[in-house]
Each structure stands twice: as C-alpha cells, then as structure tokens.
py3Dmol code that shows the C-alpha trace and the ligand (Angstrom):
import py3Dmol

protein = """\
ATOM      1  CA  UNK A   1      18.944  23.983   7.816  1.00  0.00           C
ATOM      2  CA  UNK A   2      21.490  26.744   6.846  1.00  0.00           C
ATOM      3  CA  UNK A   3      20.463  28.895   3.453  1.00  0.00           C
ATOM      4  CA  UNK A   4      22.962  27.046   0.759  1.00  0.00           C
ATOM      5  CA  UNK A   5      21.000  24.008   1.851  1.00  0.00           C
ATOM      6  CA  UNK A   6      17.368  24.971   1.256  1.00  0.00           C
ATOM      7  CA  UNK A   7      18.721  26.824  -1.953  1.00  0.00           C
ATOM      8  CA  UNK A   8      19.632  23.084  -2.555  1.00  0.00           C
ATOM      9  CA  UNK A   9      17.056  20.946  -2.029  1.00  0.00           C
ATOM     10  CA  UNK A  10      14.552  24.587  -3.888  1.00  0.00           C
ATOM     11  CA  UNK A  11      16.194  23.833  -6.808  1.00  0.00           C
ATOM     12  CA  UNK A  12      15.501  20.059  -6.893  1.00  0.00           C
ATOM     13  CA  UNK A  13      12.244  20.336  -6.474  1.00  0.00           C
ATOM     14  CA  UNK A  14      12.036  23.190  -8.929  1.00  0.00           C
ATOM     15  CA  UNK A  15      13.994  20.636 -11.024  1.00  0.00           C
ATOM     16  CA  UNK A  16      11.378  17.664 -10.404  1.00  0.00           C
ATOM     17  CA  UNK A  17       8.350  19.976 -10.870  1.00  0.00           C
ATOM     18  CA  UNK A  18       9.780  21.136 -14.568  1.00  0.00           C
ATOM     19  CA  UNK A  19      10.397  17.839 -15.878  1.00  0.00           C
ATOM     20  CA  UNK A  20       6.361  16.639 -14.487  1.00  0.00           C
ATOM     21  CA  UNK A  21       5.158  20.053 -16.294  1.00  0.00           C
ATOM     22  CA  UNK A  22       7.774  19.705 -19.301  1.00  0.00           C
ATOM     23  CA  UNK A  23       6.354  16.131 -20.027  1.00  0.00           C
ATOM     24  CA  UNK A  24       2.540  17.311 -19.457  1.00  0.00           C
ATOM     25  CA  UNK A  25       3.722  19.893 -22.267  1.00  0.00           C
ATOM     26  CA  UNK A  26       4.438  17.475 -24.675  1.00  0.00           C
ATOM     27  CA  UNK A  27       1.393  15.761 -24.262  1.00  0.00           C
ATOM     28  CA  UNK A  28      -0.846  18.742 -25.009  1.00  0.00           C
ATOM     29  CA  UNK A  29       0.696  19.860 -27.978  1.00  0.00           C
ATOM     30  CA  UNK A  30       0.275  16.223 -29.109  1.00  0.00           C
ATOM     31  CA  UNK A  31      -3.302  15.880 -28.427  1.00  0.00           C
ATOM     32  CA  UNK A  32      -4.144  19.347 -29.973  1.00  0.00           C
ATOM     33  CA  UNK A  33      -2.399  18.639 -33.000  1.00  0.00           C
ATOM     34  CA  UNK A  34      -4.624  14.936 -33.053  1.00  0.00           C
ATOM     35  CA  UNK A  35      -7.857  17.082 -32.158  1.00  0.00           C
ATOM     36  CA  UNK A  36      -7.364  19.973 -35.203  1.00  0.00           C
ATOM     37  CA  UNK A  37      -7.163  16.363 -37.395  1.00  0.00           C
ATOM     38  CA  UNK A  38      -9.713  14.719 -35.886  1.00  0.00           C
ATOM     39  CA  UNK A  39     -12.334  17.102 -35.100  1.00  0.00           C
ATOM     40  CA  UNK A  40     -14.885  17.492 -37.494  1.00  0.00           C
ATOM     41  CA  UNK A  41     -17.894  18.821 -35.715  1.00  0.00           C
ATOM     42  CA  UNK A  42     -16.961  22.495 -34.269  1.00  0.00           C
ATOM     43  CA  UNK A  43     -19.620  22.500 -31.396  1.00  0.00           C
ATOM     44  CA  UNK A  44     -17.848  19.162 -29.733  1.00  0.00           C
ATOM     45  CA  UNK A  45     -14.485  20.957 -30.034  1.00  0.00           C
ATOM     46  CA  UNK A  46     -15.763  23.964 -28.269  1.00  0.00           C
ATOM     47  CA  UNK A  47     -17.115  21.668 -25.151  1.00  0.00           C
ATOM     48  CA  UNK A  48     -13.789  20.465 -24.723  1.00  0.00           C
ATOM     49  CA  UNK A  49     -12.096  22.599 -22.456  1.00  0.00           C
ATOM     50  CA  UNK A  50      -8.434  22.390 -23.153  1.00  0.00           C
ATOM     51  CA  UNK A  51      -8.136  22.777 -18.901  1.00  0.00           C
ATOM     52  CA  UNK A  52      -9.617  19.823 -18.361  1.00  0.00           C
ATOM     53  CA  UNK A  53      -7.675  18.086 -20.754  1.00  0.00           C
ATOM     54  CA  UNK A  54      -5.027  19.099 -18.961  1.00  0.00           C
ATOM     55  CA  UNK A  55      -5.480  18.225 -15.468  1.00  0.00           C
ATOM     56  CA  UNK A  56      -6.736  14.437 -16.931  1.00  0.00           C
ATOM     57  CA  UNK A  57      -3.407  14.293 -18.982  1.00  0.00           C
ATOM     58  CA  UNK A  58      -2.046  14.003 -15.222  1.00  0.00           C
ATOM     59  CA  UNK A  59      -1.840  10.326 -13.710  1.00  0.00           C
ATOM     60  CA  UNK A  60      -2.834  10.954  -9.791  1.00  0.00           C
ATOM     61  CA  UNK A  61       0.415   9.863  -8.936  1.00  0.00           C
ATOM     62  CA  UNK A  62       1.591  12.865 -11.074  1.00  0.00           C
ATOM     63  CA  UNK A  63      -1.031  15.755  -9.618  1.00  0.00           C
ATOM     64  CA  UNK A  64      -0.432  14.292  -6.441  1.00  0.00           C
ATOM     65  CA  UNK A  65       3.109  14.488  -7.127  1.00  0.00           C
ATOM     66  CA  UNK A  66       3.184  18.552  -7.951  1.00  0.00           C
ATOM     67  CA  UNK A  67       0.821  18.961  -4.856  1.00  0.00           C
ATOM     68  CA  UNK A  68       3.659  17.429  -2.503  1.00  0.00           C
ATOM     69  CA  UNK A  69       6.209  19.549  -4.735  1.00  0.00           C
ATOM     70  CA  UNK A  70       4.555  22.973  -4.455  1.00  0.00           C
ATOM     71  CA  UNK A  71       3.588  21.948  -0.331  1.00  0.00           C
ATOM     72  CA  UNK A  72       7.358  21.610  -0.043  1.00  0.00           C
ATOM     73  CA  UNK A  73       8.250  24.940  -1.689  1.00  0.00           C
ATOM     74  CA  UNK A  74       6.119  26.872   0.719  1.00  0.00           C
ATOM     75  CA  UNK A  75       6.978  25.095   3.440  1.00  0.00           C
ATOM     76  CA  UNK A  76      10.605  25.994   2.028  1.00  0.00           C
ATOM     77  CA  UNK A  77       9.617  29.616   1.814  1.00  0.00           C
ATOM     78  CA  UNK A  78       8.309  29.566   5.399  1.00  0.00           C
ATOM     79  CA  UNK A  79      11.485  27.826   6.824  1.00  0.00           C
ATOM     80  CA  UNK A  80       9.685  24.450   7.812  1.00  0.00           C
ATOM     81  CA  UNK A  81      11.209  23.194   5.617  1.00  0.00           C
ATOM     82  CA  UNK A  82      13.051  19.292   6.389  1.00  0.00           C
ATOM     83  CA  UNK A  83      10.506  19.293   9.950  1.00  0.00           C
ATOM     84  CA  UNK A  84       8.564  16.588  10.159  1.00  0.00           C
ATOM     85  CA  UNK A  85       4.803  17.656   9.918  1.00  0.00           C
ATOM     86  CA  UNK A  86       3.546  15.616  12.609  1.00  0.00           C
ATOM     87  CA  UNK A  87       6.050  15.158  14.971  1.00  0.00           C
ATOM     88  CA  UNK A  88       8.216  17.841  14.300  1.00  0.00           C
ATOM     89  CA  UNK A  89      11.314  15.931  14.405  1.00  0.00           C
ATOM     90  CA  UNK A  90      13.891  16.539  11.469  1.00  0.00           C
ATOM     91  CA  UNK A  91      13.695  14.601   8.891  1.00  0.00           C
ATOM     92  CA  UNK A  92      16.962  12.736   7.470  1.00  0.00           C
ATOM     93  CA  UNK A  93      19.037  14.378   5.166  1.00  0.00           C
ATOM     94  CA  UNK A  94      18.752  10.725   3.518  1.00  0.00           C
ATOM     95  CA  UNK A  95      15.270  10.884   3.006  1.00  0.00           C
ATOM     96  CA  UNK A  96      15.252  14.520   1.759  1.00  0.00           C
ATOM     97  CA  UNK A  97      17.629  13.669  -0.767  1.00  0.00           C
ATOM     98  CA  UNK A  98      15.599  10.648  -2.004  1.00  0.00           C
ATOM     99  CA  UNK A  99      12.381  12.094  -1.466  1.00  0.00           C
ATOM    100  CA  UNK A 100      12.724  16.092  -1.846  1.00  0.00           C
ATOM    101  CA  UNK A 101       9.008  16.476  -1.422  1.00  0.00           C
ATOM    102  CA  UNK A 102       8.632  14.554   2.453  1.00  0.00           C
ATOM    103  CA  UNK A 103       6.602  16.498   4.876  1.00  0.00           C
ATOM    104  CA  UNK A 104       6.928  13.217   7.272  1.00  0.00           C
ATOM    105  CA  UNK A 105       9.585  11.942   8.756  1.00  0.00           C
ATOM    106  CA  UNK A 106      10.491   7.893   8.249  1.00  0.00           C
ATOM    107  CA  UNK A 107       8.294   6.759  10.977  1.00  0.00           C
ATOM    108  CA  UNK A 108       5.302   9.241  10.861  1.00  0.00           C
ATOM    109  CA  UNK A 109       5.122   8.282   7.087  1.00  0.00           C
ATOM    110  CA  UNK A 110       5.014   4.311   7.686  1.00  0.00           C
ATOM    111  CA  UNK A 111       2.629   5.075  10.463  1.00  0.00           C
ATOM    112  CA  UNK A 112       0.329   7.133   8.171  1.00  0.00           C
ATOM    113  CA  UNK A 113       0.646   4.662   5.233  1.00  0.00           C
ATOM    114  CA  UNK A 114      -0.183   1.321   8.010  1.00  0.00           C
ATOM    115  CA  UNK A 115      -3.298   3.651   9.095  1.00  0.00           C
ATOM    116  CA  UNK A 116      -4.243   4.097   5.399  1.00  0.00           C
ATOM    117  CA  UNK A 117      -3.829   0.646   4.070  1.00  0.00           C
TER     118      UNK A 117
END
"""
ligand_1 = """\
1
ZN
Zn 7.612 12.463 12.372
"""
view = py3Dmol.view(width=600, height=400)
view.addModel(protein, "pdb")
view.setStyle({"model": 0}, {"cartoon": {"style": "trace"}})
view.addModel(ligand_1, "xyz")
view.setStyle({"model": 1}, {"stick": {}})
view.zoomTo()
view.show()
C-alpha cells in the first residue's frame, strides 16, 4: 500500500470516528441540560460521574465500533495496515473501502464469525 493510499483510507476512518464522537457529543450536552432540570437532590448529581455517562451513551456496536477504528489507525501508523491479521494475506481493496476498519480478510472474518456463532 503506497502512502497516498493509507493517507486515504486515515482519513476515512478519521472521518467515521468524528461523526461516532460528533453524535456522542450531542447526546451529552442533551442529557446535561435534562440533568441541571431535573436534578433536585445535589448528592445524587455528584454520584453521577459524567464518564460513565458517557461510555453508556455508547451502543456496543458503537464502542466496539471506535475500538476497530482506533486498532486500524495504529495498525495504519505501523504499516500493517490492509494485512489480514490472521493470515496475513491482503485484504481487498473492496472490503477496505466498505469496511475501513477490517483487520481480517473475507474468509478469516466468516471463519471467525462461524466459530463465534
Ligand atoms: Zn485472512
């Protein structure tokens, strides 16, 4: 994979990884405006910790999601990137472009998901 590509497929996951974070954004604004209405009783506003909030404001398909993302920056950073993780085959420029975030090539992935299902 020559340098113009990786910058390519960087910024699309930089891209997909904004738009998660921008949308997690919106929520906590929202539900700290809600909680300065709503909370009457100052000790139960200090428990909640506005971290934790956070991280449950993400579906698991969305934390899981920004795990894959970040994985796939450093493996972009240590030039692994678009090498299959198990069988260090290359993985399709197809795929890539669909799925920015693959670590697995076609087959290793439908392997992996038979073996977990
Ligand atoms: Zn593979």
């Amino acid at each position: 994979m020559n340098k113009k590509e990786r910058e390519y497929y960087r910024k699309k996951l930089l891209e997909k990884k904004q738009m998660i974070l921008i949308r997690l954004n919106g929520f906590y604004t929202e539900s700290k405006d809600i909680e300065t209405d709503v909370a009457q009783d100052p000790v139960d506003k200090a428990d909640s910790s506005y971290t934790k909030e956070f991280l449950l404001s993400l579906s698991d398909a969305e934390r899981e999601l920004l795990l894959h993302i970040d994985h796939a920056l450093l493996r972009l950073h240590r030039d692994e990137y678009g090498t299959c993780q198990s069988c260090q085959k290359e993985i399709g420029k197809k795929r890539l472009e669909a799925v920015p975030w693959s670590s697995l090539c076609i087959e290793c992935q439908e392997k992996a998901e038979e073996e977990a299902g």
